[in-house]
C-alpha positions, 0 to 999 in steps of 0.5 A: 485539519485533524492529525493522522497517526502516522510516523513521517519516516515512513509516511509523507502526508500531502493531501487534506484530511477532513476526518480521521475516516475508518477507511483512510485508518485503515490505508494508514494501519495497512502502510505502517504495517508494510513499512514497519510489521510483519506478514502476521500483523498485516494480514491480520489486517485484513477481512477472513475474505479480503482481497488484496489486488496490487495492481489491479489487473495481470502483473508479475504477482498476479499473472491472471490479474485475479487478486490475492484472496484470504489471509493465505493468498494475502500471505503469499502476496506479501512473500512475492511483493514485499518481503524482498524490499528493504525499505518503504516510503508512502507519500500521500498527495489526495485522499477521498473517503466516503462511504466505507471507501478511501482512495489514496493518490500517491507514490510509494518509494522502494528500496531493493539492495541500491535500487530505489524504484518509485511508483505512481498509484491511487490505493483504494481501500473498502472497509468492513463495519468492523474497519478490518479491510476487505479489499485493497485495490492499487491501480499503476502501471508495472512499466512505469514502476520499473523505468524509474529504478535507479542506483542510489549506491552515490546518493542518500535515499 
């Protein structure tokens, strides 16, 4: 099995990996960077044209379910979605690459305050020839997100 560079404080590592594929180095930089960068760094990420759709349909951040368009939409995104968490945890389970695409299946765990919340996804990543990411698409489900918020004030995280 090859070696990813990720950091395990803030990424668990479950699934098999074949090949250090551009589009599943993409998913990993994107990760490292929410888990420990900037809104700069991690836009910078991104295509001049990238989408980031997170979920993938209408939610809270995206009340008409259209996706968060270029470095000022993805910057607004990251002000609404993720800049308000303390704390991230990636775990990984599966992970697909081929093409320019990878699909990741995991669960990222937030911390709000004393709220931990964690959320169920498949991450599906498209690259561009020059591995920036042109589209970041998470499919879950905002209901089940949110109905495993608990306290975690009495426990370690």
């Amino acid at each position: 099995m090859t070696t990813l560079p990720i950091d395990p404080a803030y990424i668990t590592w479950n699934a098999p990996v074949e090949d250090p594929h551009p589009a599943r180095l993409a998913a990993l930089r994107s990760a490292m960077t929410v888990c420990t960068g900037t809104k700069d760094q991690w836009v910078a990420l991104f295509a001049p044209d990238g989408v980031v759709e997170d979920p993938v349909g209408p939610s809270m951040f995206d009340p008409e379910g259209r996706g968060h368009h270029g470095a000022e939409g993805i910057g607004a995104f990251w002000d609404a979605a993720i800049a308000m968490v303390d704390r991230f945890h990636f775990t990984i389970n599966d992970s697909h690459a081929n093409g320019n695409v990878c699909a990741n299946v995991g669960t990222i765990s937030t911390w709000i305050g004393e709220t931990r919340i964690d959320t169920d996804l498949v991450m599906v990543y498209t690259v561009t020839a020059e591995e920036q990411i042109a589209s970041m698409r998470a499919y879950w489900n905002p209901d089940r997100a949110m109905a495993t918020a608990r306290s975690t004030a009495d426990q370690e995280g």
